[in-house]
Backbone bond lengths (Angstrom), bond angles and torsions (degrees), N, CA, C in turn:
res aa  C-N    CA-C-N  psi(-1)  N-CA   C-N-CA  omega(-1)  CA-C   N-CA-C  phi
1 X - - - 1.441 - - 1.520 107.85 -
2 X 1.307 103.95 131.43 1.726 100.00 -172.22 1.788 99.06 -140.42
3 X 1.505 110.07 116.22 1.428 127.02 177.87 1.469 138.70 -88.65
4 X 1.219 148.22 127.36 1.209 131.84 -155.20 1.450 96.86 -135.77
5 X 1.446 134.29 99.11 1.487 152.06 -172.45 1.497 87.13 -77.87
6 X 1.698 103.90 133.45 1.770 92.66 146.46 1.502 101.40 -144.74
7 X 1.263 113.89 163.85 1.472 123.24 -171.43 1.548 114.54 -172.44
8 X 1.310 94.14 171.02 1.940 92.50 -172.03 1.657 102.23 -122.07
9 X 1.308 103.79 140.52 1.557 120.66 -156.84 1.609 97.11 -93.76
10 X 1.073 141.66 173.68 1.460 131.81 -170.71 2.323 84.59 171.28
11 X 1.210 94.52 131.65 1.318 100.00 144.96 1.553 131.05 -71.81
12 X 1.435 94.43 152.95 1.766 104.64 -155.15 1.627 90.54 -115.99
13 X 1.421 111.68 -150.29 1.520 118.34 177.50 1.405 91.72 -99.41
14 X 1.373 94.08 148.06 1.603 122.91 -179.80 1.538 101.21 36.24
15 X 1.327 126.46 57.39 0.913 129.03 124.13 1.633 110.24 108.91
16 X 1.032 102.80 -12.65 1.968 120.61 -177.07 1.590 104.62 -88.17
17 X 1.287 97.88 129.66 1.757 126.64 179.29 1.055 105.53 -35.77
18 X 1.535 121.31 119.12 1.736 114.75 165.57 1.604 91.50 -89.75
19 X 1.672 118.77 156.90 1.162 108.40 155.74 1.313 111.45 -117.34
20 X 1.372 133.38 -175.27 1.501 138.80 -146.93 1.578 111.79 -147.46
21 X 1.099 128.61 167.00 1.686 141.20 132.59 1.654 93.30 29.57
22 X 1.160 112.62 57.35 1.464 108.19 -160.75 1.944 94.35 -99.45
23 X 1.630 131.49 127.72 1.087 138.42 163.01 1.324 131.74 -114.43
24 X 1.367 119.65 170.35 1.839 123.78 -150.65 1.592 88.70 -121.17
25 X 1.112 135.89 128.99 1.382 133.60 147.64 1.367 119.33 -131.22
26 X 1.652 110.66 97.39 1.747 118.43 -179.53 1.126 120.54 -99.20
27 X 1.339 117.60 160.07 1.705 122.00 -178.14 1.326 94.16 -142.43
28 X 1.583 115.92 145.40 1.628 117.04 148.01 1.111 122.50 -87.86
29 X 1.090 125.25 47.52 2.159 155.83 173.65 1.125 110.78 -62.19
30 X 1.536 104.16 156.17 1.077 119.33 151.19 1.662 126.71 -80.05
31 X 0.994 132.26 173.17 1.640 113.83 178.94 1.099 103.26 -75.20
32 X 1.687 158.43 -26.33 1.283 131.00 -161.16 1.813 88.66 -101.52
33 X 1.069 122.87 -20.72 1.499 113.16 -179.57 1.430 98.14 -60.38
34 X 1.520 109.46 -60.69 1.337 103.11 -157.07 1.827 123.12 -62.23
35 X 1.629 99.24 -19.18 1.297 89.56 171.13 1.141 124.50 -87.31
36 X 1.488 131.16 -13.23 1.763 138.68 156.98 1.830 78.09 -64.20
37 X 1.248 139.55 -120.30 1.508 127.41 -150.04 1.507 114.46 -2.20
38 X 1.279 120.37 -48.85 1.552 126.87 -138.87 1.721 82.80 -81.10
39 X 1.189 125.64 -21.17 1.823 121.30 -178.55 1.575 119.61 -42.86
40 X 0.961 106.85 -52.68 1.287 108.48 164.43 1.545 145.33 -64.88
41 X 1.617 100.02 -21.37 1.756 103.11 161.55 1.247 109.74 -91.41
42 X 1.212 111.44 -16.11 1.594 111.08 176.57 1.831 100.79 -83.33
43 X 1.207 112.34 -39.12 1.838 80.52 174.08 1.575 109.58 -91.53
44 X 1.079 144.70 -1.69 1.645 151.64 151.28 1.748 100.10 -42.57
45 X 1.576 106.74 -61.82 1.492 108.95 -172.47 1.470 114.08 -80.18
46 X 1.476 129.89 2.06 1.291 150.84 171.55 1.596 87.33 44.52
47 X 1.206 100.48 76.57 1.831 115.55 159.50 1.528 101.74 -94.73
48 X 1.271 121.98 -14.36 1.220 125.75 -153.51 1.739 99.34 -99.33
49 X 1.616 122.69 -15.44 0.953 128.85 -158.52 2.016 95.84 -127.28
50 X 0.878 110.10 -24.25 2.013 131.27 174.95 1.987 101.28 -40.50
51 X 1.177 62.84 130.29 1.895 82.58 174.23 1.376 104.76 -70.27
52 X 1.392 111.16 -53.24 2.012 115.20 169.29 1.427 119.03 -124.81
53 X 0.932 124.28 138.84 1.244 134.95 -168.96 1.883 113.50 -139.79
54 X 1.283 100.39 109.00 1.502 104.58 -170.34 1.436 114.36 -107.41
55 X 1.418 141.90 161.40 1.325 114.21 -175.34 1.522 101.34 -149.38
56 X 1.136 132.78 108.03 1.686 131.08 173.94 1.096 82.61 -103.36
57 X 2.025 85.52 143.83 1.266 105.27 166.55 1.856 96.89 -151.37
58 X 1.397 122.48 -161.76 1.614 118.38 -141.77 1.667 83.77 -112.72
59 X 1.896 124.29 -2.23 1.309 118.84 156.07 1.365 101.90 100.59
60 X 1.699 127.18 10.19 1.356 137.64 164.35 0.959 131.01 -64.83
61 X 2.010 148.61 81.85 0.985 140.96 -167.14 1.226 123.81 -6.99
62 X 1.555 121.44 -61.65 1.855 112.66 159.28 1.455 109.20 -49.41
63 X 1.351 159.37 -12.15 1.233 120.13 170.84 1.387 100.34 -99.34
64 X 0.990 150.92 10.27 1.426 129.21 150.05 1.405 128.76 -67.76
65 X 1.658 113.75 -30.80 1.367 117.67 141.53 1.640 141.83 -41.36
66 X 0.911 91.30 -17.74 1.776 103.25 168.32 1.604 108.61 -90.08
67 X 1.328 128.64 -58.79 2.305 110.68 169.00 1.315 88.73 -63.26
68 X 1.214 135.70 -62.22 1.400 108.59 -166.28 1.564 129.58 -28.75
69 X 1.314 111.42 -54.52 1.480 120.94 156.52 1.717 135.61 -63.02
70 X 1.398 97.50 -33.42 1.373 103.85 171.42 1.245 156.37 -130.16
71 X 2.118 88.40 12.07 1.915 120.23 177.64 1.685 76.05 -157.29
72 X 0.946 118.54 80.63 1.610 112.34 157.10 1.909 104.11 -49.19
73 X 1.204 106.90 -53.77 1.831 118.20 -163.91 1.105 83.47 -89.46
74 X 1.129 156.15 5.89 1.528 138.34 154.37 1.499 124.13 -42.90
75 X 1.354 107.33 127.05 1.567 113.44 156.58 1.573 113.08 -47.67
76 X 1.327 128.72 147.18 1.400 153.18 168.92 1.086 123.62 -129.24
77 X 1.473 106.13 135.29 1.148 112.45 167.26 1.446 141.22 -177.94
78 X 1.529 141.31 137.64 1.196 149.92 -137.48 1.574 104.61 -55.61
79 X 1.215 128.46 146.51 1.949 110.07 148.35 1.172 121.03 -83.51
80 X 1.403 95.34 146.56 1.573 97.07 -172.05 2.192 111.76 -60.42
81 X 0.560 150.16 -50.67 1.074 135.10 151.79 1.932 138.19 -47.20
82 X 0.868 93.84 7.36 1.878 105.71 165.45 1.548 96.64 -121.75
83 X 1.514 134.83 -25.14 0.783 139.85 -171.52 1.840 96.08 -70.58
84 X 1.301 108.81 -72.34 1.202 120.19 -171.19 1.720 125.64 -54.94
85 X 1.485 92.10 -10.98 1.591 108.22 -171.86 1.250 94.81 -83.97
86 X 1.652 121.55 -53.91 1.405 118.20 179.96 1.771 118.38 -55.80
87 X 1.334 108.87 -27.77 1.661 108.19 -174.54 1.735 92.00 -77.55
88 X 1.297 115.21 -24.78 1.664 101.95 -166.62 1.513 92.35 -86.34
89 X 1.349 130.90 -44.25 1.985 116.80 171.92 1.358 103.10 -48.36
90 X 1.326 140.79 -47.30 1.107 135.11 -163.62 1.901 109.01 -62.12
91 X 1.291 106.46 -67.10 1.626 114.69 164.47 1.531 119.40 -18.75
92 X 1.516 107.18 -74.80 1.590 106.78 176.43 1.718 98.63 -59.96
93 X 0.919 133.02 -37.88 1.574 113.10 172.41 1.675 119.57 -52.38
94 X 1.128 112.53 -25.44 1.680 124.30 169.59 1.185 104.83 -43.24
């Protein structure tokens, strides 16, 4: 199962992310299906037309293939929990 969240970022009070109009688009895909599928919520959600376009993902070689195709100049970036999993494998490697 492979998911593609989109939503619009907006400042909040004191400075923390509001999020927005936020949508779910899943497939039981493969990764290159799902990113030919994903074409169409991406021009519905006009990411394709977006002044910024940022993209976290869980840091799986297939999801970098997805901005590649559809925010080349997109911001990237890790989630904080795959993020943090890798700094904690790294630690016990200390």
């Amino acid at each position: 199962m492979r998911t593609l969240l989109t939503g619009e970022v907006s400042a909040g009070r004191e400075s923390e992310p509001r999020y927005s109009t936020m949508s779910y688009f899943s497939r039981l895909a493969t990764a290159e299906a799902f990113i030919e599928l994903g074409e169409p919520e991406v021009k519905r959600r006009g990411l394709d037309r977006a002044r910024e376009v940022c993209f976290g993902s869980d840091g799986a070689p297939w999801c970098q293939r997805f901005p590649e195709r559809y925010g080349p100049e997109a911001a990237r970036g890790l989630n904080f929990w795959h993020a943090a999993e890798h700094v904690h494998e790294f630690s016990k490697a200390l």
